[in-house]
C-alpha positions as CSV (number, residue, x, y, z in Angstrom):
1,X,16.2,94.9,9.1
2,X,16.3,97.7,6.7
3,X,18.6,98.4,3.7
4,X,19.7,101.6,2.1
5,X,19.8,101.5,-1.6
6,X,22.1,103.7,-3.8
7,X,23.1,103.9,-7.2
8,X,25.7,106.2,-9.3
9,X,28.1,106.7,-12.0
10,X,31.8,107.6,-11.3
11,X,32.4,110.9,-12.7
12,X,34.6,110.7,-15.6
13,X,38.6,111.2,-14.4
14,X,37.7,111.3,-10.8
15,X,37.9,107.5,-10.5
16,X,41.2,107.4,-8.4
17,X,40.0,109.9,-6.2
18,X,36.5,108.3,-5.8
19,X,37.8,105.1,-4.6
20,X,40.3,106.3,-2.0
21,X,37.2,108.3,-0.5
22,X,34.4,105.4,-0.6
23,X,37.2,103.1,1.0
24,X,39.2,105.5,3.6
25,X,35.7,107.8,4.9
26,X,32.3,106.8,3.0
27,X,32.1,103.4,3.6
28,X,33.9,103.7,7.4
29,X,31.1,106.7,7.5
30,X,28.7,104.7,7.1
31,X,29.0,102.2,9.5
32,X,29.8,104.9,12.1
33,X,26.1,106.4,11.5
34,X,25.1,102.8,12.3
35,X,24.7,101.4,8.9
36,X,26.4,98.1,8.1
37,X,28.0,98.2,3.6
38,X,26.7,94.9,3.0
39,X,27.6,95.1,-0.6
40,X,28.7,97.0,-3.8
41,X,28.4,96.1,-7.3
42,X,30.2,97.6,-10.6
43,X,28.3,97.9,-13.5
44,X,31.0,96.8,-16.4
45,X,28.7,97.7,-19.1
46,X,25.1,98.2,-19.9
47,X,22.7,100.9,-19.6
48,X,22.6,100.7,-15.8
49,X,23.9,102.9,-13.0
50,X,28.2,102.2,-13.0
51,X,27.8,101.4,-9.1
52,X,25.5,99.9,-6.8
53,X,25.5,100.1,-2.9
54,X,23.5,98.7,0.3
55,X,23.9,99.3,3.7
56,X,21.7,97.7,6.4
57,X,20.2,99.1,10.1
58,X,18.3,97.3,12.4
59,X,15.5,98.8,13.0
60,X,13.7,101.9,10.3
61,X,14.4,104.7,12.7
62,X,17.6,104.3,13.1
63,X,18.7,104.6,9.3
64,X,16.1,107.9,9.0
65,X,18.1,109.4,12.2
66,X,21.3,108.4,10.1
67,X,20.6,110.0,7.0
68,X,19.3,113.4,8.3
69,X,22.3,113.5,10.6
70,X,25.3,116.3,10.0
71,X,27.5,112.9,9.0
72,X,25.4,112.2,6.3
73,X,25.1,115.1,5.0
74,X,29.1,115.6,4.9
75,X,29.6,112.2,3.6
76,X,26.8,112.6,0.6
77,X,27.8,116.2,0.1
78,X,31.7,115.0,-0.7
79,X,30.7,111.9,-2.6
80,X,28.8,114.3,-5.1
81,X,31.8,115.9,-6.4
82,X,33.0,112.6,-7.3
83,X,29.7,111.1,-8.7
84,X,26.3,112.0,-10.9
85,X,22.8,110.6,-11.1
86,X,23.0,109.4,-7.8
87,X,19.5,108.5,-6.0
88,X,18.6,106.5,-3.1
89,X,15.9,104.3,-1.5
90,X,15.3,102.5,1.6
91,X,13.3,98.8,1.2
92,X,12.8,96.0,3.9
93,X,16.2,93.8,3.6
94,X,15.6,90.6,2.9
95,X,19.1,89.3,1.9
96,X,21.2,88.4,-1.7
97,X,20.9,91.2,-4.4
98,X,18.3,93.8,-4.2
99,X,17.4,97.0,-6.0
């Protein structure tokens, strides 16, 4: 298995906004594309990105065909206007937290 790391902060005022699109199309986007959410975090306070996200595929290939597919690139491209410093990485899942 294989996770996709990402990390973010909400754009100020866009919160409402943010969270009807990561509910109703990113995180249903996501799965479509073959990668299961298996879990997001809110950073309450603390110099630390104000959200992090994993999603995991079975095998390596299948997330890289994922994230240079036309979906992806919609998805990421609309999540942007609603977030900044976002960055991404892909590790070996090995279950519980990761970064």
């Amino acid at each position: 298995m294989f996770k996709l790391l990402m990390s973010w902060n909400i754009r100020p005022g866009y919160e409402d906004e943010y969270f009807e699109f990561v509910v109703r199309e990113f995180g249903p986007g996501l799965a479509k594309l073959g990668v299961r959410p298996t879990d997001a975090w809110y950073t309450a306070y603390g110099d630390h990105p104000q959200i992090l996200t994993g999603g995991v595929a079975e095998e390596l290939e299948s997330l890289q065909r994922a994230l240079v597919s036309d979906e992806w690139r919609r998805l990421k491209e609309k999540l942007l206007t609603y977030v900044t410093d976002y960055s991404q990485k892909i590790i070996r899942a090995s279950g519980g937290f990761q970064l």
